[in-house]
ZAKEZA-134314 format. One record per residue (C-alpha): residue in one letter; x, y, z. Coordinates in nm, 4 decimals, always signed. Example, Ala and Ser with C-alpha at 12.3 -4.5 7.8 and 13.67 -1.06 7.14 Angstrom:
! ZAKEZA-134314
{type->A | x->+1.2300 | y->-0.4500 | z->+0.7800} .
{type->S | x->+1.3670 | y->-0.1060 | z->+0.7140} .
END
This chain:
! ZAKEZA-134314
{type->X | x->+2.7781 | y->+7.9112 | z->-8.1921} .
{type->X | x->+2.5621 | y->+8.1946 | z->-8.2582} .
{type->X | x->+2.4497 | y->+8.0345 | z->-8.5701} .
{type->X | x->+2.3266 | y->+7.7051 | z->-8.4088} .
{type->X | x->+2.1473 | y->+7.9069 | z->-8.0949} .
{type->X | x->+1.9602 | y->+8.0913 | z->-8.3503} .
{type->X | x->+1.8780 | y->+7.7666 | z->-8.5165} .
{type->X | x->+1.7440 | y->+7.5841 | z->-8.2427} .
{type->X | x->+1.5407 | y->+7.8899 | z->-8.0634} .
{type->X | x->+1.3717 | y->+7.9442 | z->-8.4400} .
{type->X | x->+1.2835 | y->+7.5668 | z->-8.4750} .
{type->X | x->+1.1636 | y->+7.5616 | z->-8.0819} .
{type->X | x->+0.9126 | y->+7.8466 | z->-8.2110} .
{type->X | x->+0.8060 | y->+7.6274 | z->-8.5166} .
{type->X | x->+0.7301 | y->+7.3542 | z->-8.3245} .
{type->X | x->+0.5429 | y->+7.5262 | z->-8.0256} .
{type->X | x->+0.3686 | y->+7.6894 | z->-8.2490} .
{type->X | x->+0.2115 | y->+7.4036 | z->-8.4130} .
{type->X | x->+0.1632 | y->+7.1997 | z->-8.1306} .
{type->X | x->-0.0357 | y->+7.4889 | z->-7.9221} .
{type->X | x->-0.2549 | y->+7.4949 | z->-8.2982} .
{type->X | x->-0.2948 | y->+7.1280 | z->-8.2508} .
{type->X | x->-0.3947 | y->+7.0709 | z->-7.9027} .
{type->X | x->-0.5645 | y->+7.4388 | z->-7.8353} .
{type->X | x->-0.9709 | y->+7.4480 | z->-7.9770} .
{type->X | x->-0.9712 | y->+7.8688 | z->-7.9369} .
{type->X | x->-0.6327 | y->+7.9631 | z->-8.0917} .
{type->X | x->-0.7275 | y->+8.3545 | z->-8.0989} .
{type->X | x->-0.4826 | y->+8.4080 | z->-7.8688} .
{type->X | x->-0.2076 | y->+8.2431 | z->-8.0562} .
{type->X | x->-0.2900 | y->+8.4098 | z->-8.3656} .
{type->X | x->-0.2607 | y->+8.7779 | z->-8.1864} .
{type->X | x->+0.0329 | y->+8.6825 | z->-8.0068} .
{type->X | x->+0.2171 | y->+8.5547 | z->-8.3671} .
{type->X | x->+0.0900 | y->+8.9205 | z->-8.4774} .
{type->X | x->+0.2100 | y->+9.0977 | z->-8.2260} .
{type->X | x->+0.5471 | y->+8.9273 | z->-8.3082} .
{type->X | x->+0.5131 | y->+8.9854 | z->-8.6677} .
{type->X | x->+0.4285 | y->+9.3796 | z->-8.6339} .
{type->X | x->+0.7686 | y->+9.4224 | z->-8.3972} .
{type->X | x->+1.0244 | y->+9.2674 | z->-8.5949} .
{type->X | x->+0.9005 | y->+9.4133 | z->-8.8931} .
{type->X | x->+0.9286 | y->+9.7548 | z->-8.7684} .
{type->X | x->+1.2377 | y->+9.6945 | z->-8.6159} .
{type->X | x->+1.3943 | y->+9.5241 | z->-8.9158} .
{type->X | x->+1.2143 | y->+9.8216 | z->-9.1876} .
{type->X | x->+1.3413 | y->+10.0923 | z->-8.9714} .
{type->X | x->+1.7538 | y->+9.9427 | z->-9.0382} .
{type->X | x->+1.7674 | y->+10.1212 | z->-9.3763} .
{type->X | x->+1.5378 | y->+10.4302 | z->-9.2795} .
{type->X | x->+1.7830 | y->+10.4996 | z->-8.9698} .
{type->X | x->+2.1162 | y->+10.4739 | z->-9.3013} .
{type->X | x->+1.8734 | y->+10.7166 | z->-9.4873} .
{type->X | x->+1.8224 | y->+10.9529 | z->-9.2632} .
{type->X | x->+2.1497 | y->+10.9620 | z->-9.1576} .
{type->X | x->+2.2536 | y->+11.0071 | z->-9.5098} .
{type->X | x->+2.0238 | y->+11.3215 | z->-9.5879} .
{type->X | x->+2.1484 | y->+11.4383 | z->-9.2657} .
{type->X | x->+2.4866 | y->+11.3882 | z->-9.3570} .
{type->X | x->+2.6032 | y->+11.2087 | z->-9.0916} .
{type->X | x->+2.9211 | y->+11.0622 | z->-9.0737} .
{type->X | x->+2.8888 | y->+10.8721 | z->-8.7584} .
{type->X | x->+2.5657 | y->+10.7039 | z->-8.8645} .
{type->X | x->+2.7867 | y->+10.5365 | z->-9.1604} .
{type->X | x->+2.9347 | y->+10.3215 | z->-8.9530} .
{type->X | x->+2.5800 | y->+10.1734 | z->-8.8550} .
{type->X | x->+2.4120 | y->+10.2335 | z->-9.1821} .
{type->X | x->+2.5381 | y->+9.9236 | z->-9.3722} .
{type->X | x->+2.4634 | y->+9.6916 | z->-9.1200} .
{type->X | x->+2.0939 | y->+9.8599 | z->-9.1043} .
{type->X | x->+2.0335 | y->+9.8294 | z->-9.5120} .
{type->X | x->+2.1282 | y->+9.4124 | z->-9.4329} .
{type->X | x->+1.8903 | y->+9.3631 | z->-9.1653} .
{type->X | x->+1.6184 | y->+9.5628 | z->-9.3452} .
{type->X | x->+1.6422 | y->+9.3317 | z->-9.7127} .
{type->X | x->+1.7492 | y->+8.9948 | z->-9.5357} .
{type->X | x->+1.4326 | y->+9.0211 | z->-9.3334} .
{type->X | x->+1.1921 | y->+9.0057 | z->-9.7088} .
{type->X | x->+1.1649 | y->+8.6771 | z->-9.6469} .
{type->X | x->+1.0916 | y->+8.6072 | z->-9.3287} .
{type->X | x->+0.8197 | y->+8.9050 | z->-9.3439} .
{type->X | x->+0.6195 | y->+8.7798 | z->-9.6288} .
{type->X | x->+0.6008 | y->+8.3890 | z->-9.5116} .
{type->X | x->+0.4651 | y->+8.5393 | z->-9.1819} .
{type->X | x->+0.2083 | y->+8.7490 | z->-9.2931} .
{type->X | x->+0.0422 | y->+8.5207 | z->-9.5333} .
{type->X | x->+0.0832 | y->+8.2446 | z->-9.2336} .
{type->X | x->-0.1252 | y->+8.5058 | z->-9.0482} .
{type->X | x->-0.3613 | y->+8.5614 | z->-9.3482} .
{type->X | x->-0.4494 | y->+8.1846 | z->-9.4333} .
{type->X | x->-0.4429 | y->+8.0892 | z->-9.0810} .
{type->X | x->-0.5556 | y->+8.3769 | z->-8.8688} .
{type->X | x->-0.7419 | y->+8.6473 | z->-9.0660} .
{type->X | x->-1.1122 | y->+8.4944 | z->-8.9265} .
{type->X | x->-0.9751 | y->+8.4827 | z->-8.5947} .
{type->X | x->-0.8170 | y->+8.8277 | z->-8.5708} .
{type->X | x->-1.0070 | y->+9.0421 | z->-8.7670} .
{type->X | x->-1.4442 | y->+9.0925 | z->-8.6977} .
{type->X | x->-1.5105 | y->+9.1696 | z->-9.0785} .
{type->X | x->-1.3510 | y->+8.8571 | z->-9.1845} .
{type->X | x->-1.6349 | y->+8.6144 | z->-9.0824} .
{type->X | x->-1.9577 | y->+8.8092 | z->-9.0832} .
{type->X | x->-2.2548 | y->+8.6625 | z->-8.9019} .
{type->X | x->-2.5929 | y->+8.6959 | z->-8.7108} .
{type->X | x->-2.4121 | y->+8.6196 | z->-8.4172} .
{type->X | x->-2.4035 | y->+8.9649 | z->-8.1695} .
{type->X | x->-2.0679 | y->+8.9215 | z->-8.1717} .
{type->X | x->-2.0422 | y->+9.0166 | z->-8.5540} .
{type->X | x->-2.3255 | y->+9.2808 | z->-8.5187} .
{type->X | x->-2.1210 | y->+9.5700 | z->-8.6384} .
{type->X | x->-2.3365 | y->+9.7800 | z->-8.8230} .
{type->X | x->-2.2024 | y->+9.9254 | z->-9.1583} .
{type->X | x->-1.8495 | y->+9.7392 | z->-9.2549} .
{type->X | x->-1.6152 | y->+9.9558 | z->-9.4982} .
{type->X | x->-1.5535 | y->+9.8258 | z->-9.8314} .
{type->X | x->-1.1793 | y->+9.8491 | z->-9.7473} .
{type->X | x->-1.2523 | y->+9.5939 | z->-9.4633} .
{type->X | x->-1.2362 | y->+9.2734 | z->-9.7152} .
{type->X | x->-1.0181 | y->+8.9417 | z->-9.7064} .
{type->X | x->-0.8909 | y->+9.0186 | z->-10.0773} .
{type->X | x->-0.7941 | y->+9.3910 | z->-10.0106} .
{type->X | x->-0.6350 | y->+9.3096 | z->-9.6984} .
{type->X | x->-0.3999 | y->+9.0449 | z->-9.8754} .
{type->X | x->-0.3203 | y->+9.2497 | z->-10.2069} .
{type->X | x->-0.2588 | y->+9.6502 | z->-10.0179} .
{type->X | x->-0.0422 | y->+9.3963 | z->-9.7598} .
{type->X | x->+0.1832 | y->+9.2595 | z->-10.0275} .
{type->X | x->+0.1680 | y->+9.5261 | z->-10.2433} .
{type->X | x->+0.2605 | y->+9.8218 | z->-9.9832} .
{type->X | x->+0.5495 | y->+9.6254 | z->-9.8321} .
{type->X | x->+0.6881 | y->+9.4982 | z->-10.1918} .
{type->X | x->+0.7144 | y->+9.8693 | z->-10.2917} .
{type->X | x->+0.8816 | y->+9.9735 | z->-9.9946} .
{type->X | x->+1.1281 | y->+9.6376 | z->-10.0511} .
{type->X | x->+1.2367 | y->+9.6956 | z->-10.4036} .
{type->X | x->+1.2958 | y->+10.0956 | z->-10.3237} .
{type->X | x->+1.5114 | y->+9.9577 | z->-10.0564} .
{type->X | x->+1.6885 | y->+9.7500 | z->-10.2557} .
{type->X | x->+1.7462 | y->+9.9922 | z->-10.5711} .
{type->X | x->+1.8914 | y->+10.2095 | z->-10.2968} .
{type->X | x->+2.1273 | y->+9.9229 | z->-10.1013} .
{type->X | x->+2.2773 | y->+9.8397 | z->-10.4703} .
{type->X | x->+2.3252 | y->+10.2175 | z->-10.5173} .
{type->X | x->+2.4949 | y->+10.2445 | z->-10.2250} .
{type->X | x->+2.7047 | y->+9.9575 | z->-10.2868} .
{type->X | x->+2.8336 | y->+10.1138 | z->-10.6184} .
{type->X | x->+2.9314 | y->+10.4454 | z->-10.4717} .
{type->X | x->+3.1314 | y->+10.2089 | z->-10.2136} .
{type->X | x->+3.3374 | y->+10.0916 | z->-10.4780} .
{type->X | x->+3.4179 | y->+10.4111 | z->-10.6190} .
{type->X | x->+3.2716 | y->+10.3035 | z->-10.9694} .
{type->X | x->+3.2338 | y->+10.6099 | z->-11.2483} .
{type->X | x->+2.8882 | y->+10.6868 | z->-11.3259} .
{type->X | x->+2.7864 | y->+10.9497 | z->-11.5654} .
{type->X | x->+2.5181 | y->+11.1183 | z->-11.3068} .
{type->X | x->+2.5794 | y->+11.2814 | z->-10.9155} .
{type->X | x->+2.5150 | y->+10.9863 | z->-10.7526} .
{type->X | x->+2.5314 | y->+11.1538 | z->-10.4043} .
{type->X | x->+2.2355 | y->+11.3800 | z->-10.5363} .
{type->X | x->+2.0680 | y->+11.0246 | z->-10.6560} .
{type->X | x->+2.0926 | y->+10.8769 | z->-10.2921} .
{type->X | x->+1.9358 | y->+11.1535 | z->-10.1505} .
{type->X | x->+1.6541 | y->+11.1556 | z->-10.3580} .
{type->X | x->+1.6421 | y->+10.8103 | z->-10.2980} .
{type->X | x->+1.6484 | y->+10.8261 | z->-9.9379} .
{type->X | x->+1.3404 | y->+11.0068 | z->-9.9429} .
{type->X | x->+1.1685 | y->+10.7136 | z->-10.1707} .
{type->X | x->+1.2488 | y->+10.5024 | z->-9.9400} .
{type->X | x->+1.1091 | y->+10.7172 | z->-9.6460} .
{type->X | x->+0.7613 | y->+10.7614 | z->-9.8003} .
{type->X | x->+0.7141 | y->+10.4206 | z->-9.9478} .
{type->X | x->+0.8192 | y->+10.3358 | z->-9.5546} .
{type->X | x->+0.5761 | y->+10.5677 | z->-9.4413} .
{type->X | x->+0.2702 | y->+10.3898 | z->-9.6776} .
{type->X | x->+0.3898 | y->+10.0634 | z->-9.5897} .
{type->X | x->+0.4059 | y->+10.1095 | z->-9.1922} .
{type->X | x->+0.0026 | y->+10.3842 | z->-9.2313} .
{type->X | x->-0.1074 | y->+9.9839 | z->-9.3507} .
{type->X | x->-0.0147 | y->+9.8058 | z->-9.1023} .
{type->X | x->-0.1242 | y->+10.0637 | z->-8.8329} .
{type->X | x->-0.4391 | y->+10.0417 | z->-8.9758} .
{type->X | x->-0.4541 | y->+9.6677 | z->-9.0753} .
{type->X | x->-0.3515 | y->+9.5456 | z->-8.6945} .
{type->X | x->-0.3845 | y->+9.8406 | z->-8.4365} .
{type->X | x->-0.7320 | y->+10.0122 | z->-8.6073} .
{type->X | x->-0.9042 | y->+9.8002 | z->-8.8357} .
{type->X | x->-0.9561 | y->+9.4509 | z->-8.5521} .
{type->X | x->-1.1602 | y->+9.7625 | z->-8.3557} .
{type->X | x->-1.5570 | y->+9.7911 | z->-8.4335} .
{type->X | x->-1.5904 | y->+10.1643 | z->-8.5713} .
{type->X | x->-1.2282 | y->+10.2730 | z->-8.3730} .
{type->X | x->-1.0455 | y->+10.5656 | z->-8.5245} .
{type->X | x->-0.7497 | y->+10.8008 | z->-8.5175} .
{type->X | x->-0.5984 | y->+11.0439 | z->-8.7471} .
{type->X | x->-0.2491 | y->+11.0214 | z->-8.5138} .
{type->X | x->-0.2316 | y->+10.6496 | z->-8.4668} .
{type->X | x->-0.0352 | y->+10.5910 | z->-8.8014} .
{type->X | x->+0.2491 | y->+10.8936 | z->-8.7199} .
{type->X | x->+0.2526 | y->+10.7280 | z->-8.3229} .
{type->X | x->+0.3461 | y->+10.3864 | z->-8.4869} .
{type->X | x->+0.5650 | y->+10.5146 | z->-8.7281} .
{type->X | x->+0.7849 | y->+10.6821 | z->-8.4679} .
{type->X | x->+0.7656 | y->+10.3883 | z->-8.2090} .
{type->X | x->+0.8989 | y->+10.1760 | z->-8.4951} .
{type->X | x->+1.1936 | y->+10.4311 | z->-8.5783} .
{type->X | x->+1.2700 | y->+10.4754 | z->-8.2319} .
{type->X | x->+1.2806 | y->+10.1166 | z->-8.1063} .
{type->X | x->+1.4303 | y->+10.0339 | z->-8.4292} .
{type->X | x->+1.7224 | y->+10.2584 | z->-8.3881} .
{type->X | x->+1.8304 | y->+10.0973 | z->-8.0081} .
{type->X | x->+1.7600 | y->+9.7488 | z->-8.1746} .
{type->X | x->+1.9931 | y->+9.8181 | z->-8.4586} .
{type->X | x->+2.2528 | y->+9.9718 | z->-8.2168} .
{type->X | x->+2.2469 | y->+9.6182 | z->-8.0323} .
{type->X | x->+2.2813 | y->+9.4142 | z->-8.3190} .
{type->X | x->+2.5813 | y->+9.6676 | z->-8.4685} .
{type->X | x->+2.7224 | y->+9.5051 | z->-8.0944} .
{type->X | x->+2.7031 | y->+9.1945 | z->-8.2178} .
{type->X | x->+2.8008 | y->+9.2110 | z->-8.5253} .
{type->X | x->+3.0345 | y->+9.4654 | z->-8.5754} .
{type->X | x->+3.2633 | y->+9.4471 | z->-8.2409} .
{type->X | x->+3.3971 | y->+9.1116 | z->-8.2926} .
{type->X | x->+3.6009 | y->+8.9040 | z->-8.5133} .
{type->X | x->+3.8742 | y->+9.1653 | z->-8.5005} .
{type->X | x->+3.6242 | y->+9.3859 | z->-8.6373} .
{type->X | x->+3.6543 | y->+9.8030 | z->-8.5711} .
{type->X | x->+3.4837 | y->+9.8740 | z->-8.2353} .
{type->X | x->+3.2319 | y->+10.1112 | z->-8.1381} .
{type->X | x->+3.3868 | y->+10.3786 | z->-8.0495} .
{type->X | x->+3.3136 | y->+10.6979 | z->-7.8011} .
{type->X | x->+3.1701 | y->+10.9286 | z->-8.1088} .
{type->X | x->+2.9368 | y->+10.6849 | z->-8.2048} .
{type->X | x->+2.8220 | y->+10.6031 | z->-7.8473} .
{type->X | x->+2.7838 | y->+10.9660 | z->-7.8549} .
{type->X | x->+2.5967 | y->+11.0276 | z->-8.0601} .
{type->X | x->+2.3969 | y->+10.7631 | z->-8.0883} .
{type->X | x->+2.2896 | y->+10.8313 | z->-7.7041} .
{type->X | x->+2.1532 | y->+11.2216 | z->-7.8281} .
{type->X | x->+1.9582 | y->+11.0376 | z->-8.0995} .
{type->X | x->+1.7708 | y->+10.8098 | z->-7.8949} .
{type->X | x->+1.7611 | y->+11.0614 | z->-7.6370} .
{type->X | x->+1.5625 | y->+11.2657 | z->-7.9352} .
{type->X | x->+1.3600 | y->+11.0062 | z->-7.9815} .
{type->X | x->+1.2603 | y->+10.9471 | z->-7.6826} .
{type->X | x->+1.1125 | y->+11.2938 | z->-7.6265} .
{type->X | x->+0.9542 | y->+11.2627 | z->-7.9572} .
{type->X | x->+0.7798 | y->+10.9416 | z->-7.8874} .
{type->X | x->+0.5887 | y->+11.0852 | z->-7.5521} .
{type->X | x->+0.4946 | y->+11.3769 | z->-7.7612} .
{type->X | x->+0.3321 | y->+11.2074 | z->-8.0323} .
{type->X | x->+0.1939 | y->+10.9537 | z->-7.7129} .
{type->X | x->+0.0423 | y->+11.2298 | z->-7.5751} .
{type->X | x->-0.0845 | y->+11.4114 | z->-7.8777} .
{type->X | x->-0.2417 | y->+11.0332 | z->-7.9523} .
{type->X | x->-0.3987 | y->+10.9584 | z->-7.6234} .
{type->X | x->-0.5323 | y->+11.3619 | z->-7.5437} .
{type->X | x->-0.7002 | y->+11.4004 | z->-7.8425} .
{type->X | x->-0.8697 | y->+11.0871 | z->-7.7788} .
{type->X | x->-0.9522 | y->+11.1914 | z->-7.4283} .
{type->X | x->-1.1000 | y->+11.4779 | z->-7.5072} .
{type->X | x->-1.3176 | y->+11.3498 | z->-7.7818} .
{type->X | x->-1.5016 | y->+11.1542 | z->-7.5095} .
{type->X | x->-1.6630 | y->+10.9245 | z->-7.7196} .
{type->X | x->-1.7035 | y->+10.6083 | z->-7.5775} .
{type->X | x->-1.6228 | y->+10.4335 | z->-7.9165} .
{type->X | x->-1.2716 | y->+10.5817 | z->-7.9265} .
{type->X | x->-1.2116 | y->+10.5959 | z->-7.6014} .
{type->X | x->-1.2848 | y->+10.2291 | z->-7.4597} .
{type->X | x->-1.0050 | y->+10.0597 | z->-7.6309} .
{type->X | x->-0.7969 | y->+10.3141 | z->-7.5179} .
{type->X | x->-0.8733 | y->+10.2516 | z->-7.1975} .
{type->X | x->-0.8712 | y->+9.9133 | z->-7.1866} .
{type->X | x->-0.4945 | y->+9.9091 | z->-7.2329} .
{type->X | x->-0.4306 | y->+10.1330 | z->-6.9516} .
{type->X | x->-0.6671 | y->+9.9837 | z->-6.7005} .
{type->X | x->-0.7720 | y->+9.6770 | z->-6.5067} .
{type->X | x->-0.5313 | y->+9.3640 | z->-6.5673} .
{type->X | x->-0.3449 | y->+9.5772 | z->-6.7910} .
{type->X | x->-0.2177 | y->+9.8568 | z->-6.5715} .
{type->X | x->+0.1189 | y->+9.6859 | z->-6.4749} .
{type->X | x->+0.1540 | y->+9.6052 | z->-6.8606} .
{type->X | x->+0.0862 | y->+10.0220 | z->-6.9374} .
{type->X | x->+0.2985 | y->+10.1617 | z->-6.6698} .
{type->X | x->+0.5960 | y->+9.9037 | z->-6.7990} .
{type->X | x->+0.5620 | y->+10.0636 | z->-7.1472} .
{type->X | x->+0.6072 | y->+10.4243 | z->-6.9648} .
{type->X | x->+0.8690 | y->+10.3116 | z->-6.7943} .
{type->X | x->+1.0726 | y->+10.1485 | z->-7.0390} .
{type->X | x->+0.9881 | y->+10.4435 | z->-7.3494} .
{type->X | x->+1.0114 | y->+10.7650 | z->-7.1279} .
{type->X | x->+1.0760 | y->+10.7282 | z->-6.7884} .
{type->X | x->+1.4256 | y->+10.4856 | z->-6.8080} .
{type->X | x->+1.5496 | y->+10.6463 | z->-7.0843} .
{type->X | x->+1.5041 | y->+10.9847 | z->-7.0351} .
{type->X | x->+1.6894 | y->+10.9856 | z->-6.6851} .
{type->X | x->+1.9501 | y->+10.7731 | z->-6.8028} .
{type->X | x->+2.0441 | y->+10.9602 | z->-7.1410} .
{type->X | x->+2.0461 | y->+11.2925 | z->-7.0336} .
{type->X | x->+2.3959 | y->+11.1401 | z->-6.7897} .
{type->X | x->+2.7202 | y->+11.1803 | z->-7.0503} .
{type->X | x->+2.8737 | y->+10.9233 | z->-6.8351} .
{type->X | x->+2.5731 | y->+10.6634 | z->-6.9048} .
{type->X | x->+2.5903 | y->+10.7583 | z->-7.3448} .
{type->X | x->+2.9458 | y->+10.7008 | z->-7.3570} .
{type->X | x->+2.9534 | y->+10.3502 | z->-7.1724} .
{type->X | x->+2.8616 | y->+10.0729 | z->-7.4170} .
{type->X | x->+2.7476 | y->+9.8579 | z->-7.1659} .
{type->X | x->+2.5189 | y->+10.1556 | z->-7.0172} .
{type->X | x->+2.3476 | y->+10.2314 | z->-7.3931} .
{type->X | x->+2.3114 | y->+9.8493 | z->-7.4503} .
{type->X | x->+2.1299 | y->+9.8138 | z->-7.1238} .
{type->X | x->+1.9432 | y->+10.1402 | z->-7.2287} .
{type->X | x->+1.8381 | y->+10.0268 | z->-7.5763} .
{type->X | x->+1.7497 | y->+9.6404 | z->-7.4114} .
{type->X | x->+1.5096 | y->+9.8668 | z->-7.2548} .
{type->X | x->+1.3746 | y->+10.0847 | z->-7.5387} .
{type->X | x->+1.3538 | y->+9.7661 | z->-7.7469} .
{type->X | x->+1.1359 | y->+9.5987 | z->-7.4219} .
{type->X | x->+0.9217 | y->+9.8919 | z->-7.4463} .
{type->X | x->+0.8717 | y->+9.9118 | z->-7.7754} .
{type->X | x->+0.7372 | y->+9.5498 | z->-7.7587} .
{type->X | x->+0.5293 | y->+9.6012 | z->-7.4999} .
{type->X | x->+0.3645 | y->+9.8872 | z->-7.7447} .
{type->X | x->+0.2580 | y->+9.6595 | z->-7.9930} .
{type->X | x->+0.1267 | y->+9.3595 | z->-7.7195} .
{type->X | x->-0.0857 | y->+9.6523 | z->-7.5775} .
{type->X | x->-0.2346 | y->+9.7810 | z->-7.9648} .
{type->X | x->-0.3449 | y->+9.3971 | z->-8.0007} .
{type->X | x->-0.3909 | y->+9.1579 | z->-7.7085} .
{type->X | x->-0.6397 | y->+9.3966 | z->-7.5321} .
{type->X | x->-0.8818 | y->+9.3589 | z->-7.7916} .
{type->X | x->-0.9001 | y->+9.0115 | z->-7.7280} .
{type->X | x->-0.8401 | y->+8.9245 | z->-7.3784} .
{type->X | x->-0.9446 | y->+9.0675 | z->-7.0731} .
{type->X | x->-0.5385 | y->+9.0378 | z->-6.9330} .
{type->X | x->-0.6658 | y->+8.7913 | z->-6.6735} .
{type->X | x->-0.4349 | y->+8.5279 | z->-6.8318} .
{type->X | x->-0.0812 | y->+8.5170 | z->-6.8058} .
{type->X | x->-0.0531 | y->+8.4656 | z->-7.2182} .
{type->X | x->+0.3299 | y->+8.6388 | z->-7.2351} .
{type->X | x->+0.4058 | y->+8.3698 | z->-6.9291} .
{type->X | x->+0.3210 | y->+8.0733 | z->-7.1036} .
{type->X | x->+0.5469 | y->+7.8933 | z->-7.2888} .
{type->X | x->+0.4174 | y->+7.9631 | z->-7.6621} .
{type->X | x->+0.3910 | y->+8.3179 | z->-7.5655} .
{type->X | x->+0.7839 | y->+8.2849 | z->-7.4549} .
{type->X | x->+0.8836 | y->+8.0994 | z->-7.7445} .
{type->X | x->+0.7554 | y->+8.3546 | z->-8.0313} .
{type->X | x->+0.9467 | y->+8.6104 | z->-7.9147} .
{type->X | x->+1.2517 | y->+8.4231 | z->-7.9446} .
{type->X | x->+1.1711 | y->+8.2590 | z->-8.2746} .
{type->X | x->+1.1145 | y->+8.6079 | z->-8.3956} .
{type->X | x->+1.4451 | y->+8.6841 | z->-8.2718} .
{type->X | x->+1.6180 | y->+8.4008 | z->-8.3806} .
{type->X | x->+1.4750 | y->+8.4530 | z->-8.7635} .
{type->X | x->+1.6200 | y->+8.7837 | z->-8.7426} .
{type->X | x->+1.9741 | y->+8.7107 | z->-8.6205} .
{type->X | x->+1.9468 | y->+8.4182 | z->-8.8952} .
{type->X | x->+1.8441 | y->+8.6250 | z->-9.1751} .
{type->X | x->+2.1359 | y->+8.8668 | z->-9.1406} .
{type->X | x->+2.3998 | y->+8.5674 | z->-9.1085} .
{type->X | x->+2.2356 | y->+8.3749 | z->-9.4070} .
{type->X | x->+2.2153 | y->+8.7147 | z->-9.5915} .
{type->X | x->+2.6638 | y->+8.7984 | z->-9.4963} .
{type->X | x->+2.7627 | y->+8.4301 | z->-9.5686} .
{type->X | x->+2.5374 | y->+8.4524 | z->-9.9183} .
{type->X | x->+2.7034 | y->+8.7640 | z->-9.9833} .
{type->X | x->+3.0221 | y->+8.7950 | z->-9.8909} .
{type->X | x->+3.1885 | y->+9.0345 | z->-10.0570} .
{type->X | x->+2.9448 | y->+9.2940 | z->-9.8838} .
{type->X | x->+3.0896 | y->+9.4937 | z->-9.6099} .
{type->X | x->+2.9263 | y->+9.5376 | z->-9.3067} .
{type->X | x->+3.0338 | y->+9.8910 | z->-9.2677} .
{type->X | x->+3.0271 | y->+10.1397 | z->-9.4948} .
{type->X | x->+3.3988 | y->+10.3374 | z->-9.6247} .
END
């Protein structure tokens, strides 16, 4: 059942998509939305096997039961990530990005343009940056796999993981700078900040870790599978709770030093998300990253009920979202239109959640003999 829902909300996406590209003569604002899309699920799915390695170098024996499940979603996603960014790239690169289609129009009068800013670079640090970060994930996942079965080595292979881990962490943290830069800096004339990268990176691990916890619901606690139980509701309730408080630091540190700059350069775009037809859009974000999750997390009562931390990550995951619409629409619409509204705009999210769902089925049916939680 699952299976075929998936299925048929992935294959309504297809279709939408190419019919809006068909009948629409300015698809800019299909191309951002599709990007917006593609920059969400690929943090969410990336952050599955940074959430089992930090749990491993922290030694956490509650975050095994997750961990597994996170390393799956994170490698069955390669495929899904790749064929969407190079759709963006042949499709949407001259729509997206203002260094991509230089001209003596005004609207391509942008003074000096970078040397990094070029059609070739962007493709190559893409693939390159995100392939590294893959095949360190995946040398890790088979590691893990062989310490699962108990199988005599002739090094540590605890003190391998670890080290491994932290590959994986800083090949994350390259991968995830270039896209920060690529799709919330680089479609801005001359806009700039040193924090930007570090903001993204934790709204990725934070959203990513609720997102994962929903999908452990659905595909750990059923087919007479072991439940979550009250430790790992537990627990994972103080972790998001952490992250929670992290994420309005670093969105504070981000948006003060801005501020404070008062340069109009840097601090337009910033306001453009937080103003005009984009207010209600802002104050959602706050609401569903700080203000919701903060006042329900600190409640015991709330962490320990499944359906209360579901609800709660629904949330986080809503708000996370909502981050990434607000890095990219604003650049290219005044909010005036209802674009999330429409149909297309309803559809992509789906289909994005729909490949993921499909990608860790197709990946536990190919694979078998993998379990989904770890001994």
């Amino acid at each position: 059942m699952l299976f075929t829902i998936a299925i048929i909300l992935f294959l309504n996406g297809v279709i939408t998509s190419a019919y809006t590209l068909m009948i629409t003569a300015e698809t800019t604002t299909f191309w951002a939305m599709l990007s917006v899309n593609f920059v969400f699920y690929l943090g969410m799915t990336q952050t599955g096997i940074i959430f089992s390695a930090i749990m491993r170098i922290a030694k956490s024996e509650w975050g095994r039961y997750f961990s597994r499940l996170g390393e799956i979603l994170t490698l069955s996603f390669i495929p899904v990530a790749f064929i969407t960014f190079l759709i963006i790239y042949i499709g949407g690169t001259e729509n997206l990005f203002y260094w991509a289609s230089p001209g003596p129009s005004p609207e391509h009068d942008v003074g000096h343009v970078s040397p990094w800013l070029g059609k070739g670079l962007f493709l190559w640090r893409t693939l390159i940056t995100m392939a590294a970060f893959y095949i360190m994930s995946y040398i890790y996942f088979r590691t893990t796999l062989i310490e699962d079965k108990g199988t005599h080595v002739s090094y540590d292979i605890e003190k391998r993981l670890n080290l491994m881990a932290g590959f994986v962490m800083v090949f994350y943290i390259i991968a995830n700078t270039n896209v920060a830069w690529d799709f919330g800096m680089m479609i801005i004339p001359h806009w700039e900040s040193t924090i930007f990268p570090p903001y993204f990176w934790v709204g990725n691990v934070f959203g990513g870790t609720a997102f994962l916890f929903l999908l452990a619901r659905l595909f750990l606690s059923q087919g007479g599978k072991q439940g979550i139980d009250k430790e790992h509701l537990d627990s994972m309730g103080k972790v998001l709770l952490g992250f929670t408080l992290l994420w309005i630091y670093m969105f504070w540190s981000q948006h003060i030093v801005l501020w404070y700059s008062d340069l109009p350069n840097l601090t337009g775009p910033l306001f453009k998300q937080m103003s005009g037809n984009y207010t209600g859009t802002f104050s959602t974000m706050i609401l569903a990253l700080f203000i919701l999750p903060f006042f329900a997390l600190i409640f015991r009562r709330i962490k320990l009920s499944i359906s209360g931390l579901s609800i709660t990550a629904c949330i986080i995951c809503i708000g996370t979202w909502t981050t990434r619409y607000l890095m990219i629409l604003p650049v290219f619409k005044n909010g005036s239109e209802p674009v999330l509204a429409t149909w297309t705009g309803i559809s992509l999210i789906l289909a994005g959640l729909a490949a993921t769902v499909l990608s860790v089925l197709l990946f536990l049916r190919l694979f078998p003999k993998v379990r989904t939680i770890q001994k």
